[in-house]
C-alpha positions in Angstrom: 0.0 0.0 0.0 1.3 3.4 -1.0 2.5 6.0 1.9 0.2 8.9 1.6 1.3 12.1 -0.2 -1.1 14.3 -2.6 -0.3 12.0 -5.7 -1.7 9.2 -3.6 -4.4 10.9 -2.1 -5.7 11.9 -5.7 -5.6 8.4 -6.8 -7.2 7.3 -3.8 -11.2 8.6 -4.2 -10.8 11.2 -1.5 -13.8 14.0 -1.9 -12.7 15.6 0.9 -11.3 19.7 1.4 -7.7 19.3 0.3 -5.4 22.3 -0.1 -2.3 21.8 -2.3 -0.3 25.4 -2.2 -0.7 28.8 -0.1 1.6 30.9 1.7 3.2 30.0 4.7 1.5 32.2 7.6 2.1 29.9 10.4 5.0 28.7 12.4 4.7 25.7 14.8 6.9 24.9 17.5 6.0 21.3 17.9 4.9 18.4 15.9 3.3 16.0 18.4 -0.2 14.4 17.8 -2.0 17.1 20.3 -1.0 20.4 18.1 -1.6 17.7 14.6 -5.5 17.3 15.8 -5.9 20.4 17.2 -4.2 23.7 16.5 -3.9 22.1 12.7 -7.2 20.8 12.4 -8.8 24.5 13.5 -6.4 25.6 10.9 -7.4 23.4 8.2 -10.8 24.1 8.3 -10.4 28.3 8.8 -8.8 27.5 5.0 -11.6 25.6 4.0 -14.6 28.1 5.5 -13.1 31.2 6.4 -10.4 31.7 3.2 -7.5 32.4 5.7 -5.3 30.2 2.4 -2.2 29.5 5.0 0.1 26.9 5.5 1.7 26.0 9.0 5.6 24.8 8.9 5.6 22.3 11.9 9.3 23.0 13.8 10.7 19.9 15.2 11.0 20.9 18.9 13.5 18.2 19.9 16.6 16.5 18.1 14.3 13.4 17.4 11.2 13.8 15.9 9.0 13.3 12.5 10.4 15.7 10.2 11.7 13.2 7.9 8.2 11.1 7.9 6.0 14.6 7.4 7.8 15.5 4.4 8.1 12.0 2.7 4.1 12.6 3.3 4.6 16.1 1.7 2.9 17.6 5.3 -0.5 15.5 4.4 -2.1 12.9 7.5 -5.3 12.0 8.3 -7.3 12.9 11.5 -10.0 11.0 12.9 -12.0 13.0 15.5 -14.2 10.2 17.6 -16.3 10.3 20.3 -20.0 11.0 21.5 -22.3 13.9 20.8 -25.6 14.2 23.1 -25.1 10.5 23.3 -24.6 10.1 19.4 -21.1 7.6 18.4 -19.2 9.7 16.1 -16.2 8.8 14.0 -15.3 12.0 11.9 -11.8 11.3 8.8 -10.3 14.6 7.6 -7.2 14.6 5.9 -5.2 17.5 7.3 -3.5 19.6 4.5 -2.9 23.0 6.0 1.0 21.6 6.4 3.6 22.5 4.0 6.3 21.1 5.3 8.2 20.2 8.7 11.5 21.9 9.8 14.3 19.9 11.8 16.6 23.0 13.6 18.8 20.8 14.7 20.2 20.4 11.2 18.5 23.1 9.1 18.6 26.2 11.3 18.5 28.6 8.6 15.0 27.2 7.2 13.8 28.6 10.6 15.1 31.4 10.0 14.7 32.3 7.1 10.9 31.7 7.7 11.2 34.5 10.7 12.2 36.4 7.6 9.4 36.1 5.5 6.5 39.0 5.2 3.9 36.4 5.1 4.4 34.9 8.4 1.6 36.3 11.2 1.5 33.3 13.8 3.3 31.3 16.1 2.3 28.7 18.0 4.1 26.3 20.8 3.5 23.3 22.7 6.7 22.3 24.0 5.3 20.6 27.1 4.8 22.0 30.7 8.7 21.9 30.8 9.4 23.7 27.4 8.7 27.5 29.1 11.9 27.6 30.8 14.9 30.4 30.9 17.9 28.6 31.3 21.8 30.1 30.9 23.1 27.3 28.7 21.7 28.9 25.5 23.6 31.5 23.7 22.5 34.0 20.6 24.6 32.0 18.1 24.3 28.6 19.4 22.7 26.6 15.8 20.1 26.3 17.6 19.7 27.6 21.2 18.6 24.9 23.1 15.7 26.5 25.5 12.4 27.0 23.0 12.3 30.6 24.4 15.4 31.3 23.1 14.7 30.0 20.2 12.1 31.9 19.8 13.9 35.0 20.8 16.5 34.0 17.8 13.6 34.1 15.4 12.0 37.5 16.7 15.8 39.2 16.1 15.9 37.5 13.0 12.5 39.0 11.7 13.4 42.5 14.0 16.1 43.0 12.0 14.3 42.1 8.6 12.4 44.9 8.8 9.1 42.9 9.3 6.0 43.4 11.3 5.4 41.5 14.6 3.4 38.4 15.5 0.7 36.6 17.3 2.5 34.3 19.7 -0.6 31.5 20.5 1.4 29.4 23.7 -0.6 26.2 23.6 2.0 24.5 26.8 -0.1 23.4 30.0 0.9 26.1 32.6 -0.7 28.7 34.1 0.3 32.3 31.9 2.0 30.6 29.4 1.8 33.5 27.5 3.1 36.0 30.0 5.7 33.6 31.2 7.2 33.0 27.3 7.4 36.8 27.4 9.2 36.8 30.6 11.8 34.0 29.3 12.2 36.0 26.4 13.1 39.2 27.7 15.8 37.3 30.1 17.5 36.2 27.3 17.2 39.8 25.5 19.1 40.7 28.5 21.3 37.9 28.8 22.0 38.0 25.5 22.9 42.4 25.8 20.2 43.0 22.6 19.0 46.2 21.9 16.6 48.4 23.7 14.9 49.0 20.9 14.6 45.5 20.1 12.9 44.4 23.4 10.5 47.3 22.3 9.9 45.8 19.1 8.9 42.3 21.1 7.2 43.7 23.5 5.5 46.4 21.6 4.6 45.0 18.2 4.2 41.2 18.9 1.1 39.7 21.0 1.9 37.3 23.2 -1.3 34.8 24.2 -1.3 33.3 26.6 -4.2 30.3 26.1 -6.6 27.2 27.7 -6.9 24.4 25.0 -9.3 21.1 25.7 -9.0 18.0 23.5 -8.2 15.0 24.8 -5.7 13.2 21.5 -5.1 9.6 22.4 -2.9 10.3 19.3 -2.8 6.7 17.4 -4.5 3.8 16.0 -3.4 1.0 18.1 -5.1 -2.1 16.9 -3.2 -3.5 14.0 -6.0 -4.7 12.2 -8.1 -1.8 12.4 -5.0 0.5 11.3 -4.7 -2.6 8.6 -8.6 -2.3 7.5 -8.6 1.8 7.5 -5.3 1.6 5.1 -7.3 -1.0 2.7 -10.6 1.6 3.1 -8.7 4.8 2.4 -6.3 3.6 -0.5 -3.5 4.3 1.2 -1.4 3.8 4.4 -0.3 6.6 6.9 2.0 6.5 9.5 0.9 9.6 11.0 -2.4 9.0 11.3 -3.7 10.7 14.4 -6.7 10.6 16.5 -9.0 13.2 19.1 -12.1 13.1 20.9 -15.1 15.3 18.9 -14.9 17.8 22.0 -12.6 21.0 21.3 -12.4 23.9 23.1 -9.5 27.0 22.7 -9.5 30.2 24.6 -7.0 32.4 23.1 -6.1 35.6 26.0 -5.9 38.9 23.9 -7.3 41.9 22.5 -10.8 41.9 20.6 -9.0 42.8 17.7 -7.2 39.0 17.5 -11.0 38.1 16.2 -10.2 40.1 13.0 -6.2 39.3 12.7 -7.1 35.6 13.8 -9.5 33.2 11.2 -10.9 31.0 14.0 -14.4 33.0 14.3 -15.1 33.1 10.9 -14.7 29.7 10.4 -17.2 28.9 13.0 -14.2 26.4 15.2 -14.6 26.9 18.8 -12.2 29.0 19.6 -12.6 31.9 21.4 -10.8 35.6 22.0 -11.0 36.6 25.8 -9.5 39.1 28.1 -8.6 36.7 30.8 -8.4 32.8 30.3 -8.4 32.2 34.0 -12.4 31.5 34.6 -12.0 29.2 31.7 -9.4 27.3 33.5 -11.9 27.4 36.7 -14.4 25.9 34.1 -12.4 23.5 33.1 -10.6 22.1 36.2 -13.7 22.4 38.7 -16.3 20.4 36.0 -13.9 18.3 33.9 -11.1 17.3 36.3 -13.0 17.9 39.6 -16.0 15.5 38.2 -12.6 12.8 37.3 -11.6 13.3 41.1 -15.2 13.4 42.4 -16.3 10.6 41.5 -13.8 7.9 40.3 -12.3 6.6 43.8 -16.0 5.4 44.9 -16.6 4.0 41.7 -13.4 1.9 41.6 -14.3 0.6 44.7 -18.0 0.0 43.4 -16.0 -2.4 41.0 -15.9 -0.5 37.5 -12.6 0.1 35.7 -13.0 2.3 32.9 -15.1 5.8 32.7 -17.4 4.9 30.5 -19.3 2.4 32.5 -19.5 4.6 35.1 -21.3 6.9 32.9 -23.6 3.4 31.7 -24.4 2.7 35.6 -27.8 5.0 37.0 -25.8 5.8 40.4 -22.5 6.9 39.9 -23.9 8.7 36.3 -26.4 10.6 38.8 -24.0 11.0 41.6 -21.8 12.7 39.1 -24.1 14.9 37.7 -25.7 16.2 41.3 -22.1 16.9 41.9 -22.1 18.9 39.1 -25.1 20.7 38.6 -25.8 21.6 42.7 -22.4 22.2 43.5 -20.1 22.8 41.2 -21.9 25.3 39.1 -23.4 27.2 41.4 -19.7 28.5 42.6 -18.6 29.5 39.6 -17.9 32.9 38.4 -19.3 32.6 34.8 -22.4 31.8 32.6 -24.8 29.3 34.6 -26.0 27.9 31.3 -22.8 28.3 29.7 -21.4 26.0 32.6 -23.7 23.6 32.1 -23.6 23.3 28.5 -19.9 22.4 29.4 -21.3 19.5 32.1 -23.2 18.1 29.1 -20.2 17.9 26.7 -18.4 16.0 30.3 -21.1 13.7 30.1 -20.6 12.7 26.7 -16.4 13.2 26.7 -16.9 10.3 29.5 -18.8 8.0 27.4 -16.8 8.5 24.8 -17.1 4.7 22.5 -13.6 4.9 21.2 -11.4 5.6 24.5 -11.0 3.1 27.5 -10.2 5.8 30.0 -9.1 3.8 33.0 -10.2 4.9 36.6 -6.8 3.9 38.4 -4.8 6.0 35.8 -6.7 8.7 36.8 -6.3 7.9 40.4 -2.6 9.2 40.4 -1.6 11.8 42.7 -5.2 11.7 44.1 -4.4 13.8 47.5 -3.1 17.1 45.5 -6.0 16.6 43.1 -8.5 16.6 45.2 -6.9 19.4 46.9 -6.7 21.6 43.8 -9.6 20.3 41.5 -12.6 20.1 44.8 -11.5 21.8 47.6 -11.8 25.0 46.2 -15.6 24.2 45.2 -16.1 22.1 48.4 -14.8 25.0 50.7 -17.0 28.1 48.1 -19.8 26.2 49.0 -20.0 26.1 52.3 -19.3 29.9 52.5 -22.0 30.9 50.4 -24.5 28.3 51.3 -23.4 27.6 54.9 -24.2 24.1 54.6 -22.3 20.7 53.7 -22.0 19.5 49.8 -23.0 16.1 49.8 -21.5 14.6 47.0 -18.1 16.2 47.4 -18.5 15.7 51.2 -18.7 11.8 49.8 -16.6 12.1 47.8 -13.9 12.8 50.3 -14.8 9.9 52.1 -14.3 7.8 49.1 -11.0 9.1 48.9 -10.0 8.1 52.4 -11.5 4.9 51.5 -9.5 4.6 48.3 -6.1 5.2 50.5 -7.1 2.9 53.1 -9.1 -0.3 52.1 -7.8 -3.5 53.5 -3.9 -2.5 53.7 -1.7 -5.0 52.8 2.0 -2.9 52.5 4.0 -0.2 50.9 6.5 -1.1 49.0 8.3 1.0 46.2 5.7 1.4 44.0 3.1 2.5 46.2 0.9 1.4 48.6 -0.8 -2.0 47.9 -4.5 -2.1 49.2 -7.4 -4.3 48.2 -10.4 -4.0 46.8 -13.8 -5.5 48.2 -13.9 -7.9 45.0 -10.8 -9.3 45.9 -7.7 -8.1 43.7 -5.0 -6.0 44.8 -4.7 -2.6 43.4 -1.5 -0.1 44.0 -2.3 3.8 44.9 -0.2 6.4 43.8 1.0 9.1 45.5 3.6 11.5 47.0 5.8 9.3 49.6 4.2 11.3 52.4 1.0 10.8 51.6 1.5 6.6 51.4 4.0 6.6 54.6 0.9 8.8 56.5 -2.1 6.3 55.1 0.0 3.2 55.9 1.0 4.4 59.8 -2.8 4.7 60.3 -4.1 1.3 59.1 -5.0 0.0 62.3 -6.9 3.1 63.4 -10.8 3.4 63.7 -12.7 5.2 61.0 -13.5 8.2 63.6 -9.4 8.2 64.1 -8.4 8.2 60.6 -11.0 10.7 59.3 -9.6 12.8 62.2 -6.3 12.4 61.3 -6.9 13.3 57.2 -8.7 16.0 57.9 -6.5 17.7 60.6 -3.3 17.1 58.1 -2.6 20.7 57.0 0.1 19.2 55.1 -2.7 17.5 52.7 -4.8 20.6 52.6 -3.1 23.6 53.9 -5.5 24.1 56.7 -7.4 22.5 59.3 -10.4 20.8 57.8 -12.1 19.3 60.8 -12.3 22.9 61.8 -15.5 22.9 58.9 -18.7 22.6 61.5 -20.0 19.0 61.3 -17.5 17.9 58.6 -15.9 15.1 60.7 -18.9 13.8 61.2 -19.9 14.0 57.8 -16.9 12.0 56.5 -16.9 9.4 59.2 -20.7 8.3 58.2 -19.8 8.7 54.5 -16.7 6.5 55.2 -19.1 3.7 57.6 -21.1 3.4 54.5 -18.8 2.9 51.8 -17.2 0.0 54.2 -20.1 -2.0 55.2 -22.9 -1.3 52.6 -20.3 0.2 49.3 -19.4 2.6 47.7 -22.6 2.4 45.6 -25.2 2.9 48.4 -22.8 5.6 49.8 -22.9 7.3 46.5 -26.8 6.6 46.3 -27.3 7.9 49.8 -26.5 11.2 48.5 -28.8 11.5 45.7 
């Protein structure tokens, strides 16, 4: 079977959008499957619905990478976006063609930089992961190339600063908070490192936008199943390495001026992304519903004997237990759009059940104690100020998470702390070292002693939770359920 390439493609039946040539107005520091079924696939259809007529050069962001395999493909792959909409299975192919070509700095430099050159360039955009942001003193101005991204970066804006050319949009895509604002801080410390001219750091500072952004697509990324990725190659009429793969769900909140909606070709194009003075109640959206329904409810429901999220979201309790969770206590606390919010619980809903992805509970169960902490607390603790009364499903949902750290002990060892489940099997919990070593010294206490003991940890929370009016109590009773009746009729007891 032929490796895909436009030749192929043309031979192959495809009726799909394809575009062949355009100008290259986009360059992308990364080349990973997120940005591929994400940034690019926003990109590829603004060409097809909104005439932007631009082509993204992908930037290898490492010294090993898929330049070579993007170019044999001429920048061409195929996206599948699958998942479930208002309970509707959905299995979406595009084939992305917004790509010209992919760039690899660690051997071709001067392509980069001869693209910060270019009048037709407008965009930059980065996902170098949550370590790529970083200022470090190892890179210098003529190193071929600097090793930080940042500096790179910086490189490339001196490059086009001293071209003569007009500044750009700077879209950070990297999963930290002010990505944005903390690219522009690395870059200005190596402006300085580096002694570059005053007017220069204007020029950056001045006539380039730096965004800092929220993005929301979960990208399993490949086909793993050899004969399905066997069966789509003998469907499509061709095979493709770089096939990748999304959920439906997208979501990109890009923090900037209202006049990005006009320099940018997302709103025309009817994508969902979205041009905001301050990403930072999207975030609270997102990590309060999304991750704080993950944390809420998936510790019970392991216990209740499920494994993967979408049959919690099949089962009438834990589906119900989320959704009260959501709907009477989540929402409520949050600064933004009540129907907005819960047009966002809805797309949860279906994200969880999505067909395609066998999201599995103990995966998300790492590093429980700091999530829980930093995805519920906050609602758990606005709650009970505004309404001056308990949340019962996040009250329960603490309980479960003692429960999770402390059902039927058998030992810590290296790898965690090895408890066991009420069908039988061993399972291993994941955590900081402190958080195991305090679980395991408390094995032999009473439930009243250990919820006493969690709650009054400040190290866990940061303050004294037992201090909460008729918390302890709360927990302990949640806790006496989930042991002697389970986690199901604990979870049920709240609805």
């Amino acid at each position: 079977m032929a490796i895909l390439n436009y030749e192929v493609l043309g031979q192959s039946g495809y009726a799909g959008y394809v575009l062949k040539s355009a100008p290259e107005k986009v360059m992308q520091f990364g080349e990973g499957n997120f940005l591929r079924a994400f940034v690019d696939d926003f990109f590829d259809i603004a060409n097809e619905k909104a005439g932007f007529n631009g082509k993204v050069v992908l930037v290898q962001p490492i010294a090993q990478g898929l330049t070579e395999l993007i170019n044999a493909q001429e920048g061409l792959y195929t996206l599948y976006l699958r998942g479930s909409e208002k309970g509707k299975k959905v299995d979406d192919k595009r084939v992305i063609s917004c790509v010209s070509r992919c760039v690899n700095p660690y051997g071709d430099w001067e392509s980069v930089l001869a693209l910060a050159r270019s009048p037709e360039l407008e965009i930059v955009v980065s996902n170098t992961t949550e370590a790529g942001i970083v200022h470090e003193s190892e890179s210098a101005f003529d190193q071929v190339p600097p090793i930080s991204f940042p500096a790179k970066l910086t490189r490339v804006l001196y490059e086009r600063f001293t071209a003569g050319q007009k500044g750009l949009i700077i879209l950070s895509c990297e999963l930290i908070d002010n990505n944005g604002k903390e690219l522009l801080r690395c870059v200005n410390a190596y402006i300085d490192d580096w002694g570059l001219s005053a007017e220069f750091k204007r020029w950056v500072n001045e006539e380039n936008i730096f965004c800092s952004t929220l993005v929301d697509r979960i990208v399993p990324g490949r086909i793993r199943d050899v004969g399905e990725v066997a069966a789509l190659a003998e469907k499509n009429g061709y095979d493709d390495p770089l096939t990748d793969v999304g959920e439906v769900f997208g979501f990109w909140a890009i923090e900037g001026p209202a006049e990005l909606n006009d320099r940018l070709p997302f709103q025309k194009a009817g994508v969902p992304v979205i041009v905001v003075p301050d990403v930072t109640p999207y975030k609270k959206r997102k990590v309060r519903i999304l991750n704080g329904a993950h944390t809420g409810f998936v510790l019970g429901a392991y216990l209740a004997g499920f494994d993967i999220v979408r049959d919690c979201m099949n089962d009438d309790t834990v589906l119900a237990f989320m959704n009260k969770m959501l709907y009477d206590e989540v929402i409520p606390t949050l600064p933004l759009d009540k129907e907005d919010c819960k047009n966002f619980a809805s797309a949860v809903q279906d994200r969880f059940n999505n067909p395609f992805v066998n999201h599995e509970l103990m995966s998300i169960s790492l590093n429980s104690t700091s999530k829980w902490r930093a995805r519920n607390m906050p609602t758990f603790l606005d709650y009970v100020a505004e309404k001056k009364a308990l949340p019962p499903c996040l009250t329960m949902s603490l309980a479960a998470y003692i429960a999770f750290y402390s059902n039927d002990i058998q030992a810590l060892t290296d790898r965690g702390l090895v408890c066991r489940r009420p069908k039988g099997n061993e399972y291993t919990v994941s955590d900081d070292r402190w958080a195991l070593e305090f679980f395991f010294a408390h094995k032999d206490d009473s439930i009243e002693q250990l919820v006493h003991a969690v709650l009054t940890n400040e190290q866990m929370w940061g303050q004294n939770l037992a201090a909460i009016a008729g918390l302890e109590e709360a927990v302990a009773r949640g806790l006496h359920i989930i042991r002697e009746q389970g986690a199901l009729a604990a979870y049920q007891s709240c609805l």
